[in-house]
C-alpha positions as CSV (number, residue, x, y, z in Angstrom):
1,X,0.0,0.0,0.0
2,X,1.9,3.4,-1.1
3,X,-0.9,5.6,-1.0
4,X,-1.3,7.3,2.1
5,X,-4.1,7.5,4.7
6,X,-5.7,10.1,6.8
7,X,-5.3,9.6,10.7
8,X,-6.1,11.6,13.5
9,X,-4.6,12.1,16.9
10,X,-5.2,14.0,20.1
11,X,-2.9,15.2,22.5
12,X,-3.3,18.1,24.5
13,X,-6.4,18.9,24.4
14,X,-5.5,19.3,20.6
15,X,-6.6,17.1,17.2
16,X,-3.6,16.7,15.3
17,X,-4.1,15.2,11.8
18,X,-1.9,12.7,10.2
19,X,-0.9,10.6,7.1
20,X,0.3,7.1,7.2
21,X,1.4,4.7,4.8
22,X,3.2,1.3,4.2
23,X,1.5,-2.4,5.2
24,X,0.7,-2.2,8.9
25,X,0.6,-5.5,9.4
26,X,4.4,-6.5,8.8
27,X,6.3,-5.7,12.2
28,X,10.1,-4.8,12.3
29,X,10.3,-2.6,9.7
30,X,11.6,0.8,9.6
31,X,8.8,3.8,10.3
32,X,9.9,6.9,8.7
33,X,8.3,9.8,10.5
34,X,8.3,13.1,8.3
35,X,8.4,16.1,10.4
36,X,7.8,19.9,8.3
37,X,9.1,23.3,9.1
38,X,7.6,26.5,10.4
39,X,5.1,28.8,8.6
40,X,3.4,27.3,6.1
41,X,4.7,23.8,6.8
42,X,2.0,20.9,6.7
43,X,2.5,17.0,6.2
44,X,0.6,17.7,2.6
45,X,3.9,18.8,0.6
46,X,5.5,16.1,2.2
47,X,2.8,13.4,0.8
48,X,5.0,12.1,-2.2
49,X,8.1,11.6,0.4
50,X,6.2,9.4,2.1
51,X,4.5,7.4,-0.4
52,X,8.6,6.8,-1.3
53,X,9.4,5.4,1.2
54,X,6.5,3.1,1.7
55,X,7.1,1.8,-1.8
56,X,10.8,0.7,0.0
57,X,8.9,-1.4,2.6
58,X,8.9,1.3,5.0
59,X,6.5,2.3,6.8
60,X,5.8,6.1,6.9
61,X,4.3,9.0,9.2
62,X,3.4,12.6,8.4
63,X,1.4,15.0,10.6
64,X,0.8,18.3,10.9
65,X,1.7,19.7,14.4
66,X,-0.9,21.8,16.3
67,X,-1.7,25.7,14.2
68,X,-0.7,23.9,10.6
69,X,-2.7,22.3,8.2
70,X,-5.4,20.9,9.5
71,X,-4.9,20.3,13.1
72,X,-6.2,22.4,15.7
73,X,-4.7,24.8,17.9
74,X,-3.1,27.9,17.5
75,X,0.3,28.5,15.7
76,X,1.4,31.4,18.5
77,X,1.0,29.1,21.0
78,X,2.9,26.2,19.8
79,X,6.7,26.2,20.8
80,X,9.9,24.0,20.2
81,X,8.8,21.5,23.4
82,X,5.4,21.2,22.1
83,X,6.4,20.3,19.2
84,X,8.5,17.6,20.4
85,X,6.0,16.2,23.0
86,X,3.2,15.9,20.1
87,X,5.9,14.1,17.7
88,X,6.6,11.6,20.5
89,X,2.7,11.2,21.4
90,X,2.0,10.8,17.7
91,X,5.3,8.1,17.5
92,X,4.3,6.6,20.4
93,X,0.8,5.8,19.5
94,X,1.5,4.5,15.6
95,X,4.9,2.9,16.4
96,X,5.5,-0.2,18.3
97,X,8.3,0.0,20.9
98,X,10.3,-2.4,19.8
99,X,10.7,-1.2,16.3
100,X,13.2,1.2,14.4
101,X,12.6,4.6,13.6
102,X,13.5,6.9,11.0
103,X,13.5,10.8,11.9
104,X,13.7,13.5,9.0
105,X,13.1,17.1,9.7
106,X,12.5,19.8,7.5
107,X,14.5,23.7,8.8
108,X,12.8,24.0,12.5
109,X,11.8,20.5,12.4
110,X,15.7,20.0,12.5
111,X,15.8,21.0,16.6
112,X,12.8,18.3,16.7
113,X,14.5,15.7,15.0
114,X,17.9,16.1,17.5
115,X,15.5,16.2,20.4
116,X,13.9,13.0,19.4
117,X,17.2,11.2,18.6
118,X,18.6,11.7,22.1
119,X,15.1,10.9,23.6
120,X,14.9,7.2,21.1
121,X,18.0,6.8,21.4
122,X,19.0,3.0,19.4
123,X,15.8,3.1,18.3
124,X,16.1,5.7,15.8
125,X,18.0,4.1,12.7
126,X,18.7,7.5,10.7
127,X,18.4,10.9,10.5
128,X,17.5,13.0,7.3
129,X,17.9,16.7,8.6
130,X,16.6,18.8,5.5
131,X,18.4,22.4,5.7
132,X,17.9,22.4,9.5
133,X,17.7,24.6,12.2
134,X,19.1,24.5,15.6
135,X,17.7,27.1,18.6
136,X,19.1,28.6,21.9
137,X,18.4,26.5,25.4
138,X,16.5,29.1,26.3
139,X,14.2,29.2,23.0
140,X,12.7,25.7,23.7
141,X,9.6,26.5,26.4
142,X,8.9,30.2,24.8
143,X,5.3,29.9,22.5
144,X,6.5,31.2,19.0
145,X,4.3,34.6,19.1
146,X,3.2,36.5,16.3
147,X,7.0,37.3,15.3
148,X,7.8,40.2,17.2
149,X,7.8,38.8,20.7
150,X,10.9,36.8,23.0
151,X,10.6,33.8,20.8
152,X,11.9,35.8,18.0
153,X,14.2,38.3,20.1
154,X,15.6,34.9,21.3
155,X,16.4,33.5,17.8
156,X,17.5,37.1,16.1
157,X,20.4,36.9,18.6
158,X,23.7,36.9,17.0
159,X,25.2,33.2,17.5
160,X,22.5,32.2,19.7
161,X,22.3,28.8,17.8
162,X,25.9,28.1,18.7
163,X,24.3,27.2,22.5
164,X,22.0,24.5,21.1
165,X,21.6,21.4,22.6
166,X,20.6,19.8,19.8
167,X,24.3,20.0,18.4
168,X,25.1,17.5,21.2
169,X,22.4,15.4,20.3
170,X,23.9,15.2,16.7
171,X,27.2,14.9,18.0
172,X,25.9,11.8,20.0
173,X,24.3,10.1,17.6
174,X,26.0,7.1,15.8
175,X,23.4,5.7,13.2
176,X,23.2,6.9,9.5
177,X,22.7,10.4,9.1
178,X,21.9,12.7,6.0
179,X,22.6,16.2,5.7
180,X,20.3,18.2,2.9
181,X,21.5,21.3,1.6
182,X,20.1,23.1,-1.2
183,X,21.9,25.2,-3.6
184,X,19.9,28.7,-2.8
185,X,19.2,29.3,1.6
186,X,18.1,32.5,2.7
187,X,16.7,31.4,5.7
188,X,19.8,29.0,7.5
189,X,23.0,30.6,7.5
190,X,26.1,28.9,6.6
191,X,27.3,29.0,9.9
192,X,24.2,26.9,11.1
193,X,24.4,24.6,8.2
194,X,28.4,24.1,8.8
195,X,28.1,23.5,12.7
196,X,25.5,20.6,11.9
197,X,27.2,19.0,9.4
198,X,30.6,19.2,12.0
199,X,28.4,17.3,14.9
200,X,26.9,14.9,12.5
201,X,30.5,13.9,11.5
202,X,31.5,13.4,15.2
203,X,29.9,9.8,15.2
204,X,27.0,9.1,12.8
205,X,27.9,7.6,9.4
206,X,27.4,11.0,8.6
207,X,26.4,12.1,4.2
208,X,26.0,15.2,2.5
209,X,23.2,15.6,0.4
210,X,24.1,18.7,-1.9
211,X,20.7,20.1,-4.3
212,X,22.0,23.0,-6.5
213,X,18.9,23.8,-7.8
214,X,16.9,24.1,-4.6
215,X,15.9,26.3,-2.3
216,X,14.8,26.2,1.4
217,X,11.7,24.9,0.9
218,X,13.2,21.3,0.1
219,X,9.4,19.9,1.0
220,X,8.2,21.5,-1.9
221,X,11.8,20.9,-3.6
222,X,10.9,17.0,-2.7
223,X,7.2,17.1,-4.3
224,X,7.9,18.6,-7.7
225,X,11.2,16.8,-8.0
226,X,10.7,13.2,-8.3
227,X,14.5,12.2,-9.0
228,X,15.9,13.9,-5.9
229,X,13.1,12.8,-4.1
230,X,14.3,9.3,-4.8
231,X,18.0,9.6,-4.5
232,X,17.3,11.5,-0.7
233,X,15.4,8.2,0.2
234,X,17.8,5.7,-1.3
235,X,20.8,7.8,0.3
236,X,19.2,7.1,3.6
237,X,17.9,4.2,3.9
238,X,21.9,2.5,3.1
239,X,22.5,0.5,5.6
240,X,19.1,0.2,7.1
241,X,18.4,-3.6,7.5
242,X,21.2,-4.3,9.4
243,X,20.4,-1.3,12.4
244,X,16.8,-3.0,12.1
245,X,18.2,-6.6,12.7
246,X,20.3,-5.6,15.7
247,X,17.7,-3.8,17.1
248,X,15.1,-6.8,16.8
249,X,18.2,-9.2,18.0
250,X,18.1,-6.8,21.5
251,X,14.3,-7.1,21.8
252,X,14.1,-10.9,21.4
């Protein structure tokens, strides 16, 4: 089955809604769980990513966090740790325990993605971080705003991003791990992009993904480019039955 299905999931008090797709009834596969970026992000650009890797005998998730798409709740009053406590209520409610994950996180979605890693830990099998974003400590509790408020003063503050503990997440992490970088970003700096790609080399069996035509919005980038879409999801899943094996070996 590679066409995706509509699910629904509260948490919070809020109804977050959801796409799924690959054969649920096959355990110990791989579930890729597709997290998008800020603004205008919803799981619906990243619909053809997912039906991808389903078609590789993945499973896949997509949802749209709480103020996007068509979940409820209000985009000012989401935040960096809401964010990651609906992506671990959504995982942990599609996703059995025992089985591996795959985390890929589109600009802000980036922070989410190294929170979840260092919260999975073995679990999590690769990481696909899509011209990501890292944030201050202090950034993670504040409710994003409309724009003008701390969250922002917080992230506008020169070097900021250098304090982030996500970079010690990605320096942590040991499992396959994919670094997207489009040719044209006006919204990651360099500096950013670099200070990733340095932790990701620390330990994981780390890749650089290079796109010369794209831009930021690699969702969309992912969507109307079928090629790349297909080259970022054979890049990452190299390498993926073996994590999976181990990982059922530790669980029998």
């Amino acid at each position: 089955m590679n066409e995706p299905v509509s699910f629904t999931h509260t948490h919070d008090g809020e109804r977050l809604s959801g796409l799924y797709g690959g054969d649920p009834g096959r355990p110990g596969r791989a579930t890729v769980a597709l997290l998008h970026g800020a603004g205008r992000g919803s799981k619906e650009r990243l619909r053809p990513l997912l039906s991808e890797f389903a078609a590789r005998d993945c499973r896949g998730l997509a949802f749209d966090f709480s103020g996007h798409g068509e979940s409820t709740g209000a985009l000012r009053e989401l935040s960096l740790r809401r964010r990651f406590e609906q992506a671990v209520s959504v995982l942990d409610a599609r996703v059995p325990a025992d089985e591996p994950l795959v985390l890929v996180g589109f600009s802000m979605s980036g922070q989410t993605v190294a929170d979840l890693a260092q919260y999975y830990g073995d679990r999590v099998a690769a990481l696909g971080l899509c011209a990501p974003a890292v944030y201050a400590p202090e950034a993670w509790d504040v409710p994003f705003g409309e724009g003008d408020g701390r969250f922002s003063g917080i992230i506008r503050t020169p070097d900021s991003w250098r304090r982030s503990p996500a970079l010690d997440a990605l320096r942590a992490y040991k499992g396959r791990a994919v670094l997207v970088v489009p040719g044209t970003d006006t919204v990651i700096p360099p500096e950013v992009t670099q200070a990733v790609q340095e932790s990701l080399s620390t330990r994981a069996r780390f890749t650089r993904l290079e796109l010369p035509d794209a831009t930021h919005q690699l969702g969309l980038w992912f969507r109307d480019s079928p090629d790349d879409c297909r080259e970022f999801a054979d890049v990452l899943l190299t390498g993926l039955g073996e994590h999976a094996a181990a990982l059922v070996e530790r669980h029998s």
